[in-house]
C-alpha positions as MATLAB code, in Angstrom:
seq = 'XXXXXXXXXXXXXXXXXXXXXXXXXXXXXXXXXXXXXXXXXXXXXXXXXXXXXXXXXXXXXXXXXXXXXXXXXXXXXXXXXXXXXXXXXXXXXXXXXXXXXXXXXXXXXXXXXXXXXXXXXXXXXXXXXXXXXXXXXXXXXXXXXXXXXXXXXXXXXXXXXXXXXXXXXXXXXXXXXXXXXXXXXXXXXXXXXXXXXXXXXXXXXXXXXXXXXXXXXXXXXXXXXXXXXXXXXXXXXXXXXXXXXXXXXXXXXXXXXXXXXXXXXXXXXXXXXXXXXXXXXXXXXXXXXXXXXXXXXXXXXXXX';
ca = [
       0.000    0.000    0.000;
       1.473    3.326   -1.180;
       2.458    5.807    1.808;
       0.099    8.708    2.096;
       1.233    9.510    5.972;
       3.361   12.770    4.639;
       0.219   14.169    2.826;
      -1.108   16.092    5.834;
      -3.361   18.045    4.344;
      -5.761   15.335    2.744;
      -9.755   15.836    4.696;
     -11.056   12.176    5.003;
     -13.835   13.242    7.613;
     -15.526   16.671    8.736;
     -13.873   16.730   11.935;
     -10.449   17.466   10.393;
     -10.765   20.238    7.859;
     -10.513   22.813   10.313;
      -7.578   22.673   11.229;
      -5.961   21.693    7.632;
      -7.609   25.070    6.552;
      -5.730   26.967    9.477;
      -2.577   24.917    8.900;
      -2.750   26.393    5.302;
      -2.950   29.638    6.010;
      -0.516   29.810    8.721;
       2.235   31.612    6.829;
      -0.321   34.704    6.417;
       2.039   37.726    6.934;
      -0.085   40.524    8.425;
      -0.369   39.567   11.700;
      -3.838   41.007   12.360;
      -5.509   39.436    8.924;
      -3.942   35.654   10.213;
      -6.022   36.969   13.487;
      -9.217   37.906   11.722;
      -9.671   34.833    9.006;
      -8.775   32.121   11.070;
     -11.500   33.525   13.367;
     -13.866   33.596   10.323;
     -13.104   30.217    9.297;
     -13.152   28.623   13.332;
     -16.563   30.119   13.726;
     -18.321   29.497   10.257;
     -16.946   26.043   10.225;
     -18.939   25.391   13.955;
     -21.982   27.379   12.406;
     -21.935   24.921    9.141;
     -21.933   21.888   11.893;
     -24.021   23.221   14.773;
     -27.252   23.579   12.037;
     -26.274   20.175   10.021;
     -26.140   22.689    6.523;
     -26.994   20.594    3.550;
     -25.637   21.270    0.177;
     -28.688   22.327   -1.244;
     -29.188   25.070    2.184;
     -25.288   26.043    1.604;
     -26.109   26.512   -2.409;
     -28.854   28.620   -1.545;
     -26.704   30.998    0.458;
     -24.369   31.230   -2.067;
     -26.737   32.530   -4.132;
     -27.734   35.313   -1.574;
     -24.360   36.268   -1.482;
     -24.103   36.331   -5.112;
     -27.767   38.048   -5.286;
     -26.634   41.215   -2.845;
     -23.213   41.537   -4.867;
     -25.592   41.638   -8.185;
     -28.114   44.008   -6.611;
     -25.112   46.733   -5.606;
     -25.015   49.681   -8.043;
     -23.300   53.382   -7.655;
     -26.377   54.578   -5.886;
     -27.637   51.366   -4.102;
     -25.181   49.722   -1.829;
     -26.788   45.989   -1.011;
     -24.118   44.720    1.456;
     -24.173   47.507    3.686;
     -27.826   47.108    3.666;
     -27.723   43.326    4.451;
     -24.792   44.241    7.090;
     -26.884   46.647    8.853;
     -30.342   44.595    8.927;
     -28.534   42.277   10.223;
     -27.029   43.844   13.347;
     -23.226   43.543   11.733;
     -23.016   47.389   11.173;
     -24.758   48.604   14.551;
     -22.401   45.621   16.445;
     -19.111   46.803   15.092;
     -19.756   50.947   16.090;
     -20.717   50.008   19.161;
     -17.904   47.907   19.859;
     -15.854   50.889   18.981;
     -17.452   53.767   20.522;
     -19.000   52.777   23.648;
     -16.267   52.625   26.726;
     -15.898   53.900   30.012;
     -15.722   57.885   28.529;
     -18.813   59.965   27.498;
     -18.137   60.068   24.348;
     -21.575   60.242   22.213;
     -22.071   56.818   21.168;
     -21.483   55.797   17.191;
     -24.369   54.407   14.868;
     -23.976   53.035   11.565;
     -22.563   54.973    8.077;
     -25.820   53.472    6.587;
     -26.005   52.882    2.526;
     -26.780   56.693    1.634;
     -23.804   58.393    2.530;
     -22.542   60.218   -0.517;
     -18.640   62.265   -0.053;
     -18.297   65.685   -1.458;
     -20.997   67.282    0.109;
     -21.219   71.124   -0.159;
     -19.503   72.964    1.830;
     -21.829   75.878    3.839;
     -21.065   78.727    5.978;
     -22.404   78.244    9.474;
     -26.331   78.879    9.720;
     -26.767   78.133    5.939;
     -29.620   75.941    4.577;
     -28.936   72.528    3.041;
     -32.488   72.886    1.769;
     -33.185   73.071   -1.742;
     -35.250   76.365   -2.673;
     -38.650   75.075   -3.214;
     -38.565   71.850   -1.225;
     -41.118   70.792    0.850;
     -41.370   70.236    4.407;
     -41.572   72.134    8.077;
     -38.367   74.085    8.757;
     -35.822   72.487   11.285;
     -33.104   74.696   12.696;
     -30.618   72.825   14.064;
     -27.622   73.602   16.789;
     -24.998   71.324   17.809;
     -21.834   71.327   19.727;
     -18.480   69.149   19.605;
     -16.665   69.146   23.107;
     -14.351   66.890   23.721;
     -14.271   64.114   26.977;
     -13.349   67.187   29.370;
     -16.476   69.414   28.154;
     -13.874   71.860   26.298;
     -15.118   73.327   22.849;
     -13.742   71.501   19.693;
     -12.678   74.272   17.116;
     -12.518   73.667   13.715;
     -14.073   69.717   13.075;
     -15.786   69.111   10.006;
     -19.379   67.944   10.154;
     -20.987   66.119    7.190;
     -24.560   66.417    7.855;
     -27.590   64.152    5.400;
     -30.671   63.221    6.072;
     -34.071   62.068    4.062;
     -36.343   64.360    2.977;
     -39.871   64.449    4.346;
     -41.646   62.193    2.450;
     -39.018   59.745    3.738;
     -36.618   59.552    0.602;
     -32.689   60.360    0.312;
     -32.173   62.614   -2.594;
     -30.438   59.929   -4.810;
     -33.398   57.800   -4.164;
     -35.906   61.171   -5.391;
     -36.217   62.259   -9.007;
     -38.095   65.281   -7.573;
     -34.704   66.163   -5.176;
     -31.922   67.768   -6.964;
     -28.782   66.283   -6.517;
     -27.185   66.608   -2.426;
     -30.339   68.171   -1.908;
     -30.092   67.955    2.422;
     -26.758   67.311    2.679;
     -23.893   69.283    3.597;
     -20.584   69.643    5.391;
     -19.963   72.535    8.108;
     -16.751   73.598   10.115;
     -17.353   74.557   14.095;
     -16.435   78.180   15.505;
     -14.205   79.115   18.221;
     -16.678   77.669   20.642;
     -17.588   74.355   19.403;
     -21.034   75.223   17.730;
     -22.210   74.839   13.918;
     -25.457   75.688   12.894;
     -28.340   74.593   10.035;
     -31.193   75.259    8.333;
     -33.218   72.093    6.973;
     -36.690   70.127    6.889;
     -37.933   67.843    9.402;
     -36.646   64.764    8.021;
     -39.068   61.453    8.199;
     -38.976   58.195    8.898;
     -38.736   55.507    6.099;
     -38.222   52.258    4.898;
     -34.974   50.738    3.691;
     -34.795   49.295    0.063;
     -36.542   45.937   -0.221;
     -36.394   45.313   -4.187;
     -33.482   43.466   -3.353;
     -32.910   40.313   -1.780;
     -32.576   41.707    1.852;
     -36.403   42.529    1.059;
     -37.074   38.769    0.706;
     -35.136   38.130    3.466;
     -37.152   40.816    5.967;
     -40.208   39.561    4.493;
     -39.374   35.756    5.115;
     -38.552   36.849    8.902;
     -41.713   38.910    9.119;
     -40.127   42.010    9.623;
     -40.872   45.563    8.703;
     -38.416   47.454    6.813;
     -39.017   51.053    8.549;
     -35.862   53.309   10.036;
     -37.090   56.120   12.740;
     -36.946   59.495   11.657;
     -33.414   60.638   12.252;
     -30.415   62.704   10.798;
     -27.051   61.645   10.017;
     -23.604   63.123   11.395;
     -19.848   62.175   10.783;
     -17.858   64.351   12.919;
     -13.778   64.561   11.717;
     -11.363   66.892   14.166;
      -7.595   66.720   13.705;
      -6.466   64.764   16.912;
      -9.772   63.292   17.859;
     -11.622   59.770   16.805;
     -13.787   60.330   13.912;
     -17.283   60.065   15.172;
     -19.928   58.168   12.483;
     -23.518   59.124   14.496;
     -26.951   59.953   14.247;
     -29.703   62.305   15.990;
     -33.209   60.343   16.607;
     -36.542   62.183   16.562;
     -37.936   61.948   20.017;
     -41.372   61.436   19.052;
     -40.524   58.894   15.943;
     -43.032   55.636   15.307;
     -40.072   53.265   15.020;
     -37.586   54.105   17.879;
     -38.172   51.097   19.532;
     -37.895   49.026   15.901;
     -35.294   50.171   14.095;
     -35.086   47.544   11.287;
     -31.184   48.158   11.500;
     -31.102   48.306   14.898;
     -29.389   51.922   15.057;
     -31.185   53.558   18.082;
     -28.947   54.450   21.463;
     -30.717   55.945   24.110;
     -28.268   58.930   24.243;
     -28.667   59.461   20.298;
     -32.312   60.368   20.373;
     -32.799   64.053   20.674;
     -36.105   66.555   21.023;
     -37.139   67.963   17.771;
     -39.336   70.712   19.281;
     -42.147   72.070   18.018;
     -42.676   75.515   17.704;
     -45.841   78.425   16.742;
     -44.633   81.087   18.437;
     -43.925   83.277   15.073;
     -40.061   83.636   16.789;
     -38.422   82.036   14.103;
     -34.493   82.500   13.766;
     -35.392   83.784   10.149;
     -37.715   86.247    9.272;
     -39.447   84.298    5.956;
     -40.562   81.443    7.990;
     -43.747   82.735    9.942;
     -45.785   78.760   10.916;
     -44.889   76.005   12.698;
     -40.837   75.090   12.820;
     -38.350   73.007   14.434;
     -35.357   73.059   16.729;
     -33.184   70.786   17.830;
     -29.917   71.038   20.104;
     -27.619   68.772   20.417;
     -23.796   68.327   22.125;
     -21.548   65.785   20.370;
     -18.372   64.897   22.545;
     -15.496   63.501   20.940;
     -12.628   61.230   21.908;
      -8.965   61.841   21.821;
      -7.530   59.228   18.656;
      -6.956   59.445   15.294;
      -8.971   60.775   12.550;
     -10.374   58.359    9.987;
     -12.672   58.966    6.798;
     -15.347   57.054    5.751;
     -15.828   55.644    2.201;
     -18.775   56.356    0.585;
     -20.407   52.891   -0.223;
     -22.211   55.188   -3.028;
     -21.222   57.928   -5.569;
];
């Protein structure tokens, strides 16, 4: 009988191809990627045997996969959308923004975020002229851990419009209709002028759709505005600011709300608006965004 002993990599029963897969890829260089796919492989191969997957079930997910690559365009991002109804997306911020500080807590990037926003003077509108909705003034603050102002941080600001659509998503929006990026003063503060943003559903054309709809879920995000917060010697801070009296706070379909992220979008008829065209109802909301000492990063835009 021939020898086969020095052929060590050879599977003869499920048991043993774990550890011929880590064997093989024990020469990885980077340290931290060895770290990262062995731990993929470990846990997917104990998934794969703790539900007994059949090769028809593992074909089918293959297809998902290859279904949410397919349904990923420049202005529809499909695998942040599955990461995010899933949990991935909300799991991973919080894992690196909530600690032992008081820094505001992180929520996920989400699959609208477009770079190259305008750039606005502080107090400027990021609405439109002609678009629809009751006006919101907003005013926010960075501080950092200590409570001291943060001068000069860039703030990209986006949100949906009120009929619950993201410009890109809109024919009737032009294009970065209500969004825009802003620079704090001397004291912390920047300023804007918008529309009360709504709440809305995430894309189900796709097959994250099928999926909510197979898990009986609804699809619906609370009303809410986005923030990415980028200071020279601080963490970037990827966040958002919940509407206090939203339907689906306590539903998020990606699972986005923190208790210290929702803020009070208050109603006002007092005729006192901070401008003088804008005479009915408004909107204000305040808000203080504290930062932690680290190391810029920038987000990339999972559309154009």
């Amino acid at each position: 009988m021939t020898d086969l002993s020095h052929l060590d990599s050879i599977v003869d029963d499920p048991d043993a191809i774990t550890e011929v897969v880590l064997a093989a890829m024990k020469r990885t260089d980077n340290p931290r990627l060895k770290q990262i796919v062995d731990a993929v492989v470990r846990h997917a191969h104990a998934f794969f045997r703790e539900v007994q997957l059949t090769d028809q079930e593992f074909e089918k997910g293959l297809e998902f996969v290859k279904a949410i690559g397919q349904a990923t365009v420049d202005d529809h991002n499909e695998v942040v959308l599955c990461a995010d109804v899933l949990g991935f997306s909300t799991l991973v911020t919080l894992l690196n923004t909530v600690d032992r500080s008081n820094r505001t807590p992180g929520a996920l990037l989400g699959p609208f975020y477009r770079g190259n926003s305008p750039e606005y003077a502080d107090g400027a509108t990021i609405v439109d002229e002609g678009s629809p909705g009751a006006p919101l003034f907003v005013k926010c603050r960075v501080v950092d851990t200590a409570g001291k102002p943060v001068k000069g941080a860039m703030v990209d600001v986006w949100q949906a419009s009120p009929v619950g659509l993201y410009e890109n998503q809109d024919p009737d929006q032009p294009d970065m209709n209500l969004r825009g990026r802003f620079h704090t003063d001397a004291d912390g503060y920047f300023r804007f002028r918008s529309v009360r943003p709504a709440g809305y559903p995430v894309p189900t054309h796709g097959p994250v759709g099928r999926l909510l709809e197979h898990q009986h879920r609804h699809p619906y995000r609370p009303a809410h505005i986005h923030f990415v917060v980028i200071a020279e010697g601080y963490d970037t801070l990827i966040s958002q600011v919940f509407a206090d009296d939203s339907e689906y706070l306590g539903s998020d379909v990606v699972f986005g709300v923190n208790r210290a992220l929702v803020g009070k979008f208050a109603a006002h008829e007092d005729g006192k608006a901070p401008v003088s065209d804008v005479s009915g109802e408004y909107y204000t909301l305040e808000y203080e965004f504290v930062v932690a000492e680290g190391t810029p990063t920038y987000p990339t835009p999972p559309i154009k």
